[in-house]
Structure formats: C-alpha cells, structure tokens
KOLTORKE-208461 format. One line per 2 residues: number of its first residue (from 1); their letters; for each residue y, x, z of C-alpha. Coordinates in pm, whole numbers, plus 50000, padded with zeros to 5 digits. Each point is the difference from the previous one (the first is absolute). Example, Ala and Ser with C-alpha at 12.3 -4.5 7.8 and 13.67 -1.06 7.14 Angstrom:
<rs>
1> AS> 49550/51230/50780 | 50344/50137/49934
</rs>
This chain:
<rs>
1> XX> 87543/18210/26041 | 49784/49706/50010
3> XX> 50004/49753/49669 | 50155/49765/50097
5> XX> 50273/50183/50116 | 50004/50167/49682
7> XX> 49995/49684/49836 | 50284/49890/50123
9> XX> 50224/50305/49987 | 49926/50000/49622
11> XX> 50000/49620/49861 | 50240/49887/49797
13> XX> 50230/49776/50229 | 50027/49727/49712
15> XX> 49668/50008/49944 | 49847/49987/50327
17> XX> 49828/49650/49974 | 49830/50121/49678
19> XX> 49842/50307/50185 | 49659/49979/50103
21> XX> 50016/49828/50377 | 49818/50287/50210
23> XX> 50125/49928/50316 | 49885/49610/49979
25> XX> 49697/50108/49845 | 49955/50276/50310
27> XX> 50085/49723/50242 | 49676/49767/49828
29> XX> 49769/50262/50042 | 50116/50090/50398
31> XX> 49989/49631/50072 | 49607/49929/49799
33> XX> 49918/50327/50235 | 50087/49842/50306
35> XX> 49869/49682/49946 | 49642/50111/49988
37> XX> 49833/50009/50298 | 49943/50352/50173
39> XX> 49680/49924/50270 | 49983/50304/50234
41> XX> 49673/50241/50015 | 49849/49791/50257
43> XX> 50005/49697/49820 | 49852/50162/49674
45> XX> 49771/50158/50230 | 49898/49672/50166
47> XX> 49944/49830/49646 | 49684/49944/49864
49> XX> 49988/50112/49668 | 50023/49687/49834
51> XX> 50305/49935/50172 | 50065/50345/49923
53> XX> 49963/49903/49614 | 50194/49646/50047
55> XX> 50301/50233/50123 | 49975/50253/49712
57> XX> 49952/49644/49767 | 50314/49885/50147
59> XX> 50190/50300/49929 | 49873/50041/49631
61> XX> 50123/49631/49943 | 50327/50051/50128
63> XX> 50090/50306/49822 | 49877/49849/49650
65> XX> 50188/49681/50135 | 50315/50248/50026
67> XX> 49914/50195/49727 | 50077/49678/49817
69> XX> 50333/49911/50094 | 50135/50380/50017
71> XX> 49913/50090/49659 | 50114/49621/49883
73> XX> 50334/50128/50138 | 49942/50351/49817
75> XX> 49943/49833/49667 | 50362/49769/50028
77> XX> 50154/50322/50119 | 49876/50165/49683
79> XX> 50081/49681/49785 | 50339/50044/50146
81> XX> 50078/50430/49935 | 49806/49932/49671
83> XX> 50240/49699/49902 | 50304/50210/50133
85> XX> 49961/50370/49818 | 49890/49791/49674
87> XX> 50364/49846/50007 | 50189/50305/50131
89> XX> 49847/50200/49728 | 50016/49745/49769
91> XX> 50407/49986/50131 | 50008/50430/49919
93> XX> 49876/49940/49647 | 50259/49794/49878
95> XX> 50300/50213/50195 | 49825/50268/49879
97> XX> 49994/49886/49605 | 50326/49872/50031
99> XX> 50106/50354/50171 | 49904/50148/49631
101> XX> 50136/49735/49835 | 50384/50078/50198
103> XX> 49927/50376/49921 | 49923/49959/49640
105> XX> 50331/49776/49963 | 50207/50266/50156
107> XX> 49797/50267/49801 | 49907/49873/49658
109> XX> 49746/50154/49804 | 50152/50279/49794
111> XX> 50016/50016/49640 | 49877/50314/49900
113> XX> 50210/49953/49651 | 50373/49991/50203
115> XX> 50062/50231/50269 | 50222/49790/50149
117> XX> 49753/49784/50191 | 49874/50274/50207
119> XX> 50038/49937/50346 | 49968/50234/50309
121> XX> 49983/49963/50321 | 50128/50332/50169
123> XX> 49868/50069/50367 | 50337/49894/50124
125> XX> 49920/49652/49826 | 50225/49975/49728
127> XX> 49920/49888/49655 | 50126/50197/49723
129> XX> 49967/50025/49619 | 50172/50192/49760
131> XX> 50323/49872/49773 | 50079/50126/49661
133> XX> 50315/50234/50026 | 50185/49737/49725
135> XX> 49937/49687/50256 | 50324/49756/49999
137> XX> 50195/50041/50299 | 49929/49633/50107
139> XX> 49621/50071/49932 | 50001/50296/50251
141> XX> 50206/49738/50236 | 49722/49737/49943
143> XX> 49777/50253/50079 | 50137/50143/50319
145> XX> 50013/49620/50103 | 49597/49959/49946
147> XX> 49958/50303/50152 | 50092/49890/50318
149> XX> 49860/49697/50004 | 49678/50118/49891
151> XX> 50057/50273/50292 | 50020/49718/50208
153> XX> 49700/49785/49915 | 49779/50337/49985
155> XX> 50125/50068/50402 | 49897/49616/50051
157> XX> 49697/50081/49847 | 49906/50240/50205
159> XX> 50077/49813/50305 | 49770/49736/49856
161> XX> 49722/50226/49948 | 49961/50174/50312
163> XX> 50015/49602/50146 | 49746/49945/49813
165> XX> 49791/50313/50076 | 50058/49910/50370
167> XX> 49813/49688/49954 | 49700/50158/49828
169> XX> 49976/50231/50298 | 49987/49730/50268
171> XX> 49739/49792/49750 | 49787/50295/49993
173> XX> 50065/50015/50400 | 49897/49649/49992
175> XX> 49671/50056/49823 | 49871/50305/50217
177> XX> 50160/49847/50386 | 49785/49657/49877
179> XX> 49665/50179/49939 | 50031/50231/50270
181> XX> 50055/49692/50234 | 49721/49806/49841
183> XX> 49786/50357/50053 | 50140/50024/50385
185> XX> 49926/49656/50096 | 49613/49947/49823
187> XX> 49902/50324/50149 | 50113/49852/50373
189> XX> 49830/49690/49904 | 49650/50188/49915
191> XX> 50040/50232/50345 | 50080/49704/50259
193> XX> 49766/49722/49826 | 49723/50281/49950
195> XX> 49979/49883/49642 | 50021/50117/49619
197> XX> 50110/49697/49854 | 50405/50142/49989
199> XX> 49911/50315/49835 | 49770/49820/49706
201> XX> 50290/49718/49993 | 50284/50327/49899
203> XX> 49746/50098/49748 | 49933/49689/49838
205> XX> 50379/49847/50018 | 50252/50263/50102
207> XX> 49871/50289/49799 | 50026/49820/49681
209> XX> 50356/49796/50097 | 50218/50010/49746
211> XX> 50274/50091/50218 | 49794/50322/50079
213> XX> 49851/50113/49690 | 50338/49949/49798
215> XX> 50125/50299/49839 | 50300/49839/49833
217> XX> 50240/50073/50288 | 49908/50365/49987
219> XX> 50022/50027/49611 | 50360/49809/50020
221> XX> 50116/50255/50247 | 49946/50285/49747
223> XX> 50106/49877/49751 | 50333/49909/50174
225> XX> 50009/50408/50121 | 49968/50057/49695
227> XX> 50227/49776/49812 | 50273/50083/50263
229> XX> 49964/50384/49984 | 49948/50031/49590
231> XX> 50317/49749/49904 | 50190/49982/50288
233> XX> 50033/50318/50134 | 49945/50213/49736
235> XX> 49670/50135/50043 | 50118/50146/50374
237> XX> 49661/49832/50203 | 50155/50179/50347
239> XX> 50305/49782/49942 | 49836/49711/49920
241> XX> 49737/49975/50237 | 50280/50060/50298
243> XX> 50183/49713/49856 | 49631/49751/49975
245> XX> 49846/50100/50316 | 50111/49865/50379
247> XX> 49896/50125/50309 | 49677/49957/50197
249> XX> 50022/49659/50172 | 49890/50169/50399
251> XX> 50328/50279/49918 | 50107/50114/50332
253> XX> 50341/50103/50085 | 50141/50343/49974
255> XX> 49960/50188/50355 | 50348/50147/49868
257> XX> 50185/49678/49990 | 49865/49862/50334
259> XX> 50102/50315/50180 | 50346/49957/49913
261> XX> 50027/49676/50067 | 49888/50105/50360
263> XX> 50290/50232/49947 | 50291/49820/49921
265> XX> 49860/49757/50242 | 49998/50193/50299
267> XX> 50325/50133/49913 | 50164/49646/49947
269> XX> 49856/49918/50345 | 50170/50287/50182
271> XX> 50323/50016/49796 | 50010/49606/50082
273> XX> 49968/50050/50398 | 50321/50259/49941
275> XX> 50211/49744/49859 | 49934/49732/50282
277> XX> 50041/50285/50273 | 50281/50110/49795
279> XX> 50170/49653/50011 | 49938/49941/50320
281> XX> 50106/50329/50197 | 50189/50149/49764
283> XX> 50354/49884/50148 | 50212/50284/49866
285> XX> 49994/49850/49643 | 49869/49655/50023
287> XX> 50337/49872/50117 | 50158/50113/49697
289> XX> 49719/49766/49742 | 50070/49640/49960
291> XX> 49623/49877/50040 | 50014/49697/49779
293> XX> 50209/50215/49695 | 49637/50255/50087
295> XX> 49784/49673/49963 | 50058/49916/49633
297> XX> 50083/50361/49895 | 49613/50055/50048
299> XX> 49837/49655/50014 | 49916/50051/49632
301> XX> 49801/50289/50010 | 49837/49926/50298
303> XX> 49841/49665/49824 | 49894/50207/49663
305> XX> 49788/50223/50267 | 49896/49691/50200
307> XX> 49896/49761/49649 | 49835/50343/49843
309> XX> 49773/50050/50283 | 49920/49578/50011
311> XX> 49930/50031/49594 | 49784/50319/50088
313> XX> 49766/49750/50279 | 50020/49743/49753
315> XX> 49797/50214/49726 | 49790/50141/50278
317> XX> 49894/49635/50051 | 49978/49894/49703
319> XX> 49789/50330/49902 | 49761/49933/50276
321> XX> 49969/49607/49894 | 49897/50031/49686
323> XX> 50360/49853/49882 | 50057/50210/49663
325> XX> 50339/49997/50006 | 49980/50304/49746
327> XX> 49921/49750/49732 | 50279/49734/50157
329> XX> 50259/50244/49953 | 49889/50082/49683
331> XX> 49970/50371/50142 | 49835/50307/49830
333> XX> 49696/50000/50144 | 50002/50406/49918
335> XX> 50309/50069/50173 | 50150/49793/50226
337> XX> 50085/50095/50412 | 49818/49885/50281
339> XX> 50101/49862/50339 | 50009/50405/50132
341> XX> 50229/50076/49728 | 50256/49743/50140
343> XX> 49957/50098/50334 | 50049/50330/49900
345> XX> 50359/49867/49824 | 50082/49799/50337
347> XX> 49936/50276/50218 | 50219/50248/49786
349> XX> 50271/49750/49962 | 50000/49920/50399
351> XX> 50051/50362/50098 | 50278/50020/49747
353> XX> 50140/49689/50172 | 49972/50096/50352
355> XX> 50145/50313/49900 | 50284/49852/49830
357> XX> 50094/49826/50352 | 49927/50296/50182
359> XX> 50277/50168/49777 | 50228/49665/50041
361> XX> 49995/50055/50383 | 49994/50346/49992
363> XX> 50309/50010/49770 | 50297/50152/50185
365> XX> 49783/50259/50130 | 49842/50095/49634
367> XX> 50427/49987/49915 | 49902/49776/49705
369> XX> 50116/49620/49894 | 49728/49809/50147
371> XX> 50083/49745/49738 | 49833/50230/49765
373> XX> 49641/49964/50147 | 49946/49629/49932
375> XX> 50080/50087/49606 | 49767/50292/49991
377> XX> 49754/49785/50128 | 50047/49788/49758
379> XX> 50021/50218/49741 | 49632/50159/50050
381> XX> 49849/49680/49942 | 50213/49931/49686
383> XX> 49895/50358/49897 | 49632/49989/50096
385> XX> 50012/49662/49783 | 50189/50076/49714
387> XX> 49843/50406/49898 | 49884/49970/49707
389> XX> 49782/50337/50055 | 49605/49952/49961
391> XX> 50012/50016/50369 | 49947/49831/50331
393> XX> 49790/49697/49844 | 50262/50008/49705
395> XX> 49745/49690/49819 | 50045/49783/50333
397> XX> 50338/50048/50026 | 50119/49931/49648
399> XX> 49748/49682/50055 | 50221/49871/50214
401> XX> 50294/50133/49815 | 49917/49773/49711
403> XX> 49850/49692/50206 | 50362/50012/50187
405> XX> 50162/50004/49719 | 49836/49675/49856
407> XX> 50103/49802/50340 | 50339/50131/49952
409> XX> 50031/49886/49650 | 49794/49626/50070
411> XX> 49996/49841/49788 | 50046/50177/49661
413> XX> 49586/50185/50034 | 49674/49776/50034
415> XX> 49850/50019/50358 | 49704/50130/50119
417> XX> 49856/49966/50354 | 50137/50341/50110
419> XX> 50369/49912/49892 | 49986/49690/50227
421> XX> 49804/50121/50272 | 50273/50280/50022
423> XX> 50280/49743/49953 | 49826/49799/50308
425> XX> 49992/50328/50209 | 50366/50105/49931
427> XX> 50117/49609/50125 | 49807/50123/50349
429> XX> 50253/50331/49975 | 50302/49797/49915
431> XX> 50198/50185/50277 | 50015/50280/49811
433> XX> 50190/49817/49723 | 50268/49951/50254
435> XX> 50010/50335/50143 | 50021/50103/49699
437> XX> 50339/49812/49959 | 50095/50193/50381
439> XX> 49911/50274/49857 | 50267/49982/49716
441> XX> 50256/49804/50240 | 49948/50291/50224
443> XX> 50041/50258/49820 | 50285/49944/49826
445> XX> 50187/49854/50301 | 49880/50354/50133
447> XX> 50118/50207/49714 | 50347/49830/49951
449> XX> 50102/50045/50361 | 49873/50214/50208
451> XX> 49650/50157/50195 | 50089/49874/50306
453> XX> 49649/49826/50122 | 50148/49786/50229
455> XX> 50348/49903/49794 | 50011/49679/49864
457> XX> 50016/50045/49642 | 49652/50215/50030
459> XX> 49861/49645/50168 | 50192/49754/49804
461> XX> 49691/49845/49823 | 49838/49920/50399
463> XX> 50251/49704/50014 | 49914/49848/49716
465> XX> 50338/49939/49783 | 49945/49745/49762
467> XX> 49923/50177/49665 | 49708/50222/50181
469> XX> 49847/49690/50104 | 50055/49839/49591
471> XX> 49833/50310/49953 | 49723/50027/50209
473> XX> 49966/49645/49931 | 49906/50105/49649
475> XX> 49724/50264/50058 | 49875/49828/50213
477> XX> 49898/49731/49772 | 49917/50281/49702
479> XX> 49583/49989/50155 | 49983/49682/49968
481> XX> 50178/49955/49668 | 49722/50243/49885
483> XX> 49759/49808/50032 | 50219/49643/49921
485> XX> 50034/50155/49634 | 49643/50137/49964
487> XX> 49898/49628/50099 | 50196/49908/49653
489> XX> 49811/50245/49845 | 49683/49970/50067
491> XX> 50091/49578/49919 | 50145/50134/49669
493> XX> 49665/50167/49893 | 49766/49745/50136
495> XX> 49888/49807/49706 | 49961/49667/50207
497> XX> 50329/50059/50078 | 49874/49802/50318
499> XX> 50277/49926/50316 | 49757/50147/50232
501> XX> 49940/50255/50109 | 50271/50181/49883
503> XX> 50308/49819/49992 | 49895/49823/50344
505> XX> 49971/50354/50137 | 50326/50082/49851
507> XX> 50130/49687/50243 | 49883/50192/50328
509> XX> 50194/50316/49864 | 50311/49773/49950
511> XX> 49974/49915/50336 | 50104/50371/50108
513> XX> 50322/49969/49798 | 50114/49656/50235
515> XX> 49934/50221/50316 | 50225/50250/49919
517> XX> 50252/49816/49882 | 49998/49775/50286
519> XX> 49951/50316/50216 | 50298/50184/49845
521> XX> 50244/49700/50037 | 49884/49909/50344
523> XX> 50140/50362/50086 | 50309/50006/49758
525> XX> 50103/49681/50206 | 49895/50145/50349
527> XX> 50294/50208/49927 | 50241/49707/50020
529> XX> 49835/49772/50259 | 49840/50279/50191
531> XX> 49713/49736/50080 | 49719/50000/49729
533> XX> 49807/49731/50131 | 50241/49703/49991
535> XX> 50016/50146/49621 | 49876/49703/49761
537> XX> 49906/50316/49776 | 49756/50097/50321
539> XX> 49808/49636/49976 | 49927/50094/49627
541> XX> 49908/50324/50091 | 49776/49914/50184
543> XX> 49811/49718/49809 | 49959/50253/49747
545> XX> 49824/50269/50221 | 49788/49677/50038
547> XX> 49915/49892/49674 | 49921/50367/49897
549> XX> 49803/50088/50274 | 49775/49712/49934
551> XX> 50025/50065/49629 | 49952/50368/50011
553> XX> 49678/49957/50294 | 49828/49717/49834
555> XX> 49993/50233/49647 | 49860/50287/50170
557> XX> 49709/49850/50173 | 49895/49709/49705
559> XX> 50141/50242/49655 | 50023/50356/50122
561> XX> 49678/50023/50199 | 49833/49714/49841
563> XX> 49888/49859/50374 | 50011/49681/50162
565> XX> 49691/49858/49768 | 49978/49650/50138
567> XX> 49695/49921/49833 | 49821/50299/50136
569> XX> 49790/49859/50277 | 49815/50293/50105
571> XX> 50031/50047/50359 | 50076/50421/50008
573> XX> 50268/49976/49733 | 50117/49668/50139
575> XX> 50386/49921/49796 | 49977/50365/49847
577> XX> 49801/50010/49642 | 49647/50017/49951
579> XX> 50014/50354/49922 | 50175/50282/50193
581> XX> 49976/50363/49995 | 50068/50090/50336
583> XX> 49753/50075/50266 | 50102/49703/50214
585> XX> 50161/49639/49953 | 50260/50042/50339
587> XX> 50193/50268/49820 | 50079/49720/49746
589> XX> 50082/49760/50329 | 50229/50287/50135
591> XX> 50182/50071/49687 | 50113/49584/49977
593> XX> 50158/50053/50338 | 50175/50336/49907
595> XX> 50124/49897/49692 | 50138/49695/50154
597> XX> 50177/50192/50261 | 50153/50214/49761
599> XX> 50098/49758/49770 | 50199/49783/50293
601> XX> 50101/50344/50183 | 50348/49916/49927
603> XX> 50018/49732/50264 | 49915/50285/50278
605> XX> 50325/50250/49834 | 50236/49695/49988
607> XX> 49910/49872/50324 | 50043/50372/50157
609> XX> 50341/50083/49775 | 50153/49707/50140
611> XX> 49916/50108/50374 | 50196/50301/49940
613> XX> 49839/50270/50171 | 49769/50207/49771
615> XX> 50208/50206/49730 | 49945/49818/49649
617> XX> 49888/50296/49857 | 49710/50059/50209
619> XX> 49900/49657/49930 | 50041/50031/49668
621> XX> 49788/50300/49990 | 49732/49894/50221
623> XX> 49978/49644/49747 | 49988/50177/49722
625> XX> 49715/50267/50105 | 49822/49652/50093
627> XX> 50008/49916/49656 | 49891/50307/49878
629> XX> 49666/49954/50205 | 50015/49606/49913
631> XX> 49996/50168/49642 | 49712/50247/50047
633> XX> 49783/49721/50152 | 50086/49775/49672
635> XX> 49907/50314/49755 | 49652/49957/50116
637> XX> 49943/49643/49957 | 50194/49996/49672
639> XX> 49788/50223/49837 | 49675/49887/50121
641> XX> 50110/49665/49802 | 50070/50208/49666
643> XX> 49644/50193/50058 | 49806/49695/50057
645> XX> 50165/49854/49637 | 49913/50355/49871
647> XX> 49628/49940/50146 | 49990/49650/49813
649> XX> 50105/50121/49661 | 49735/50314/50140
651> XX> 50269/50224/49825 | 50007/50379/50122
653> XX> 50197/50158/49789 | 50357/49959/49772
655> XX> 49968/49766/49735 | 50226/50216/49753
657> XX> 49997/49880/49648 | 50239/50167/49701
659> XX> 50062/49792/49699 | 49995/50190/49690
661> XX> 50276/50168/49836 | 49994/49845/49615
663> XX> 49888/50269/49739 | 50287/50118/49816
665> XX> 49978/50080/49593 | 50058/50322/49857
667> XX> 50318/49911/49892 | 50140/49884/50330
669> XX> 49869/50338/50141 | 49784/50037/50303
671> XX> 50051/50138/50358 | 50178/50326/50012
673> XX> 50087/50188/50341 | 50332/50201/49803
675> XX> 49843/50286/50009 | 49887/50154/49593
677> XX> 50002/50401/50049 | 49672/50110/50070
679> XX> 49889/50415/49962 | 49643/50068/49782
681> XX> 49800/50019/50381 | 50127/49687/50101
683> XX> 49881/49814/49668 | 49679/50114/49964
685> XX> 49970/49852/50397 | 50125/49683/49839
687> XX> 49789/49965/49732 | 49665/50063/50262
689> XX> 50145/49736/50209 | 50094/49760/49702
691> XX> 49572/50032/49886 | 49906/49955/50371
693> XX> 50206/49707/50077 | 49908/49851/49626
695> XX> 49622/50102/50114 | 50061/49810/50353
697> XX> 50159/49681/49899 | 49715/49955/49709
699> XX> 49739/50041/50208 | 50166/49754/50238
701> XX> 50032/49710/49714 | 49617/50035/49931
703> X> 49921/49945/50342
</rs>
C-alpha cells in the first residue's frame, strides 16, 4: 500500500487538516518536475559545452529556487503538527491529572489506623470495605446506598479511562503517521530533484521536532495501563488491557459474517421470487386472501428489513468517507456492529418474512390459521430484540433498547444526538405506528368473532370506523411528538435558554400534529358528505401540508445539513458550504431535489387517491418506502454536518467527565457492597489487594 493511501486509511477524521499535507506536498514536487525543461539527446548532443553548462546552471538554480519554497512550506507544516501535538498533549495532561484526581475522590487514601476506609475494587468492579458486626442498622443502609453510587461512578470511571486511553493511542498515531509522511515525502523530493537538501532538512528540523522526540505520550499511556489494571481491576492486566485497547484502525471484516450475508441473501432473493409467482399463479388459495387485509398484516416487517439494510449503506458510506459516526453516536469504539452485521440482520429477518407469507398463502394447505403467521413474524423480531442472552450482538441491541426507551419517555431524560437522530428516523417509519393500531383493531375484531378471512368482522378496521381512525390519528402523531418534547428539552437545558433553535424546531414538529388532525377530520366528515374536497376541513388540510413542507425542507437543507452557505462564493461548492466531505458537489445538488420531492410527495398520493383507481394501500406503501429512501439520503448529509462540528472542536473521542463523590467521615460510614463474610483465603487476597491499590494510588498522587 502506497503512503498516501495509508495515510489516509489511518488519520484521524477530526484531525485531518492538522496532518501533515502529503498529497499537496506530492502534487508540488510532480508539478516543479514537469516544469523543468527535458531537451532530448540530440539537443544535448548538439550543445556546445558552454551551453551545455548554461543548461546544467539553469537547472541548479531552479531546484535551489524550489528547494526554497518546498521546504518554506515544510517548516509551516512543522510549525503547524508542532503547535497541534503541544496542545493535544498539553489537553491529555490535564484529563489525565484530573482522571487521578476523580479516582482519588471515589477512592480516598486509606487510613491505615481504621479499617474502615479500605476500599477495593474487585475484578467485577465493585468497591467494598468491611463493617464492624455492631454497625447501626441505618449505618449499614447508608452504606449500601454509597455503595452503589460509588459502584456507579467507578463503572463511569472506567468508561472515562479507556476514552481517554483511546486518545493517547491516536496522539501517538499522530506522532509516528506525521514523521513517516515528512520521511516519505523528503526522500521523493531528494530522488526527483537529484538533491540532498530534504534528507539534511529531516535531520536538522524533523529529527529534533518536538512532536517527534516527545516521550510524554508514551509514558502517559503506561501509566494509565497501569493505573487502570492495579486500582481498577484488581490487579487482573488481561482484563484490563481488553477493556483499554481498540482494534487496529485497517480491521477487515470477518470472512464468516460476509458469507452469510451472501447466504441469507441469496435465500431472500429466491424465497422472494416464490411469493410473487405464488401470488400470481397460485389461484387455488389466492381467492380466499383479502389482498389489502395481507398489505398491512406485513407492511411492518417488510420496512424494518427495508430501513435495516438503508442504515447498513448508510454506515458503509459513512465508513468509507471518513464520517466517524462511531464517535456521533457515542458508540464503543471496541464493540460496536458494522454495516455487514446489519445486513446480516436484514437478510435473516427478510427470509423470515417471505416465509411468513409463504405460510399465509399456503395456509389451508399447511391446515393451520393463516392469521397466525403475521404474529409469528412479528414475534421473532420482538424476540430477537428483547433476549436478554449475551447473544446475537446482545450490546447493540440493548443500545437501542435503552436509546428507544429515552424517545418513548421525551421528555423526562436529557438528549443526546443518538436519541434524536432515532426519534427523526422513527417519524420516517410512522406507518408502523398505525399498523400497529390495525394490528390491535385486527386482532381483536379477529378473536371476538370469528377466523373467517374474508368475514367482515376479521376486516372491520379496512373501513375505517371512527374510533380506529381517533386512533390511528394518535400514533400517528407519537414520532413527531418525540421529537416536539425532546425540542423542550433540549430548550430546558440550554443555558441561553435561547428561542432558536430549539423551540423554533419544536414549531416544524407542531406542524405534524395540524396535518393529522386536519387529515383525520377531513375523513371523519367524508363519512357524512361522501365528498372530501368541498370539506372546509380539506382547505386547512391542505395549507398545512404546505406550511410544513416548507418548514420541514427549509430545516433540513439550512439546520440539518448545514448547506445553502450564501456567502460561500467558491464556484465548485457554489450555495453548499465551503467544506464538504463527499467526493463530489452534484450529490449535494441531487439530494436538494430529492428531498424536495419527498417532502411535497403528498401532492402526487392525493392527486392519485382522488382519481380512484390505484388501491390506497399500495399507495400508501409505495409513499412511505419513498420516505424511507428520502430518509437514508438525509442520514448522510445530517451527519456529515455533526462531523464537520466534531472536526472544528478537532474532538475524536467522548468527552466523559465524573464529578466526585464527596468523602464521607468515619462516622457516616463509607461504601459498602452488603456483603461482610469473608473465609481466611479470601482475606489474605484482600489485604494484597488493599497494599497494591494503596501502593497504586500513592504512586499516582506523586506523579
């Protein structure tokens, strides 16, 4: 692999302008090369040779003339890493002192004269010390109580530490990529200017950079190993250096995961062809299955598949852009899934679903309730979700276990970019809200009448009585009420407690709530007048699909993708911003004209419903998978705009601070895990662990 290739595939993305510029700096020395001039043999042969020496005069002057300006631009490139590493490491020192500081606040310094301040930290991360057996019952309560707050701040501790340690590695991978470039690109200079200058330049500059001959990063790093492994893990270095160290930057996928996607991929693909043959030729059954009643039974599970597979090219993209949405989801960068792993999910999930119709059609001939098959399907995905074995990516899924749960309960948790970015994805999926509601309607209609597939009580919820659509009126709405009340959050903890942005983005959420209300009475009164349009309700309807399409589309190109820069002049990134991260400016172009068309798609389904002749669920269907890819299309813009703030604030990793727990006395009793029965073995294990972690932390304070 060539440098700069290697380079690349190795920077830190929020770094990258404070990287050594190699391929600029290759570009200067190709262009200096071509300018001089190459005279064929016969010229040099015609010369005389004090034209001969003119030419070689010539050449000498130009390459010292070069020489000039390169290294000038080597020296501010070397002004600029030196300037850089001095305030990153300057930046690690103080998180680092104020690491020991948090650790020494949660783990005072015991006093050898009361064994009660004796803490330990256990390998499983607790905190103990032992309680007199004559300790007041609301003293052992007080205790317990520290305990688990101490528990607490010790597992945010460790989170904090192995943040930390992450940024020392990719310093000390900033130190070694920056003089290996500066190595790379003096050598090339020396070979095509036939010159020595570059390599005596390293010597006298490079070599002696502070950014290069600093050994502070180094000694940090082990004294954070050992630090970690002597007080926070209890002496276990196997444990501790699997919770500090991350992967190589260049990992490549497992073979093992990419041949089953291939799998479940191919087998989606045929299983897929057998339910479209099977719907179409299959006329001993299909005249018994209401198609529309089919439609919503697995509409759901077909758009988890469909958005899974769109969220696994958006990481792929974002991967391969330099985008670190690791750090923007405030991911573990030492286990978290890639876009395989998802496709891997989507393709498993698809088979199940095509199998599920397969059994739905199939039904009479399997002699089972083909109303059963939709619910199973369902109920895999709630499973596969939901067990709580260490299993099938068990830390992703309870990651979006506990993100969900924070939309669901907006706006009683602070918000962080993943709970709104979820909330934003789930408004895109709003249709499953309201099949969720036919679902239920369904279901019960089903199960207090009969299993007739074709009765009416089975399809009651298709003609829309008036408390299904109140209803579906109401989960519909529930996305963007999500992210309505997380707007009032996010204004409630905003200091400047400023209108905008938040509360003015809370006004384009609003807007959602006036289209389906107008939406639901507009159909409540069709029922009466049978002619929706005359409907007054229909005007208003209307003018609100306006106003929030205009709303919602100006937000997402000037706030959510932070485009439309009318004071950037530059003619390539003409109305975008003068900074983009993608390979060319019409991509930007193309996604203004999609997300307008998606945003004003409702004029196409109204227009079409009212001509009568395309089923309303198959619209509905084919809008809403529009929006899903309207969505996907958005998830890459949005997050370039958070990457490019990360790149300003050149922050790589998770800012995760702890305040300190306050010291408690003697008398109020210290942290206690419950636990005061101990066998001779396991005290004399104490008592090594209570001298090493008293050795660790003192040799921490002195340093």
């Amino acid at each position: 692999m060539k440098f700069a290739e290697h380079l690349s595939a190795h920077i830190t993305p929020e770094w990258r302008k404070q990287y050594i510029s190699y391929e600029l700096m290759k570009e200067m020395l190709y262009a200096a090369l071509e300018a001089i001039p190459n005279p064929s043999d016969q010229t040099i042969n015609s010369q005389s040779p004090l034209e001969q020496l003119d030419q070689q005069a010539f050449f000498t002057d130009y390459v010292e003339e070069f020489d000039q300006q390169f290294l000038q631009f080597c020296e501010k490139e070397l002004s600029k890493i030196n300037t850089f590493f001095a305030e990153k490491l300057a930046e690690a020192t103080r998180k680092f002192s104020d690491l020991k500081t948090e650790l020494q606040s949660i783990l005072p310094l015991p006093d050898r004269s009361n064994p009660i301040e004796f803490h330990i930290i256990s390998s499983d991360g607790r905190t103990t010390n032992p309680i007199s057996n004559n300790a007041t019952p609301s003293r052992k309560a007080s205790n317990t109580a520290n305990t688990r707050k101490t528990i607490k701040k010790i597992s945010d501790l460790k989170l904090a530490f192995s943040e930390f340690y992450l940024s020392l590695v990719l310093l000390q991978n900033y130190q070694e990529l920056n003089f290996t470039g500066f190595r790379k690109i003096l050598k090339k200079h020396d070979k095509l200017m036939s010159t020595g200058s570059g390599l005596a330049w390293r010597q006298k500059n490079v070599d002696g950079a502070r950014f290069y001959t600093c050994k502070d990063v180094i000694q940090v790093i082990e004294e954070t190993e050992n630090l970690f492994t002597n007080v926070l893990e209890g002496g276990d270095r196997s444990r501790a250096m699997k919770r500090l160290r991350v992967p190589p930057l260049n990992a490549q996928q497992s073979l093992w995961t990419t041949f089953r996607v291939g799998l479940f991929s191919g087998a989606f693909i045929i299983l897929f062809i057998a339910v479209i043959l099977s719907m179409t030729f299959n006329t001993t059954y299909n005249h018994q299955i209401n198609f529309s009643v089919m439609c919503r039974l697995f509409r759901a599970p077909f758009f988890v598949c469909l958005f899974t597979i769109l969220i696994g090219l958006n990481i792929y993209g974002w991967r391969t852009s330099g985008v670190n949405h690791v750090l923007i989801f405030e991911l573990n960068p030492r286990d978290h899934i890639s876009e395989q792993h998802l496709f891997e999910i989507a393709f498993v999930f698809a088979v199940i679903w095509t199998l599920s119709i397969l059994g739905y059609l199939y039904a009479p001939l399997l002699q089972m309730n083909a109303n059963l098959f939709p619910l199973i399907n369902i109920a895999v995905y709630v499973l596969f979700l939901c067990n709580p074995t260490r299993t099938f990516k068990h830390s992703a899924r309870f990651w979006l276990i506990r993100v969900l749960g924070r939309v669901f309960a907006a706006p009683f948790f602070r918000v962080t970019f993943a709970d709104f970015w979820l909330a934003d994805q789930l408004n895109s999926l709003s249709i499953l809200f309201s099949d969720f509601v036919y679902y239920i309607c369904f279901y019960v209609n089903f199960y207090y009448n009969d299993d007739d597939l074709n009765s009416d009580s089975a399809n009651r919820c298709l003609f829309n009585s008036r408390t299904y659509l109140i209803f579906r009126a109401i989960s519909t709405a529930l996305p963007a009420w999500f992210r309505f009340a997380q707007c009032l959050r996010r204004y409630r903890d905003d200091h400047n407690r400023s209108l905008f942005p938040h509360v003015v983005n809370a006004g384009k959420y609003s807007t959602t709530f006036f289209v389906v209300i107008f939406s639901t009475v507009t159909e409540i009164t069709m029922e009466v007048k049978n002619d929706k349009i005359s409907s007054p309700v229909f005007s208003l309807w209307i003018l609100s699909l306006i106003i929030s399409s205009i709303y919602t589309y100006a937000w997402d190109i000037k706030m959510d993708w932070g485009l439309m820069e009318v004071t950037n002049h530059s003619n390539d990134n003409l109305l975008l911003r003068e900074e983009i991260v993608y390979s060319s400016s019409i991509y930007y172009y193309l996604a203004y004209i999609e997300d307008f068309v998606g945003r004003t798609l409702w004029a196409f389904t109204i227009s079409l419903n009212q001509v009568g002749n395309i089923n309303t669920d198959l619209l509905t269907t084919l809008a809403a998978t529009f929006e899903l890819f309207r969505r996907f299309i958005w998830n890459f813009f949005r997050l370039e705009n958070e990457h490019l703030n990360n790149c300003g604030e050149f922050r790589a990793v998770r800012d995760i601070s702890i305040a300190p727990i306050p010291h408690e006395s003697p008398t109020n009793g210290g942290s206690n895990d419950g636990s005061n029965k101990s066998g001779s073995s396991k005290g004399k294990k104490k008592a090594r662990l209570r001298r090493s972690i008293q050795y660790s932390i003192n040799n921490a304070s002195k340093s």
